[in-house]
C-alpha positions in Angstrom: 122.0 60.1 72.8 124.9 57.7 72.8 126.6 57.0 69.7 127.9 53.3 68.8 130.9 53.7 66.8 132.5 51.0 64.8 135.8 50.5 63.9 137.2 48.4 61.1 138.8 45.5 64.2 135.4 44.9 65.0 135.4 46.9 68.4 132.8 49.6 69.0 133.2 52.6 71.5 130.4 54.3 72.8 130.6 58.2 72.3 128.5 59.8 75.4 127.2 63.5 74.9 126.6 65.7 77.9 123.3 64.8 78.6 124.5 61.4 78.5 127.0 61.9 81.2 124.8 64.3 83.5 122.2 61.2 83.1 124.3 58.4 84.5 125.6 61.0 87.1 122.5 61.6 88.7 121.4 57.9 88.5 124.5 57.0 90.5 123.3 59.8 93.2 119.9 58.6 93.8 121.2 55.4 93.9 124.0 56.2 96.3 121.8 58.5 98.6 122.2 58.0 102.4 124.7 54.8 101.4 127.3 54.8 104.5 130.7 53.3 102.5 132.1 52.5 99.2 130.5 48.3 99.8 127.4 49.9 100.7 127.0 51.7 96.8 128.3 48.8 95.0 125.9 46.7 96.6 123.4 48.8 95.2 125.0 49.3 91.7 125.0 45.9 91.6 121.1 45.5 91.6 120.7 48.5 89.4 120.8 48.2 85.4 121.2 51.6 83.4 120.4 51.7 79.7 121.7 54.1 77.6 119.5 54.7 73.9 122.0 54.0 71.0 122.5 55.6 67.8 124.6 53.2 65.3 126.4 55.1 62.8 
């Protein structure tokens, strides 16, 4: 689950375990499946939101 981690300047970084990373992977392949060029999968991307559950430490 991805971590929120907050700093003392008031920015937060998001700390991704594996599972995390392997997720968002194969959410970009099925999304770019059979996609001809580079235009063609950010079209896609672009009509595609990906959440990612959030742990606040």
């Amino acid at each position: 689950m991805a971590q929120i981690i907050e700093n003392l300047k008031g920015r937060r970084s998001i700390r991704l375990n594996t599972d995390d990373i392997i997720n968002i992977v194969r959410e970009y392949q099925n999304i770019s499946l059979d996609a001809c060029n580079y235009n063609e999968i950010r079209e896609r991307l672009n009509k595609f939101e990906l959440y990612l559950p959030e742990d606040l430490f």
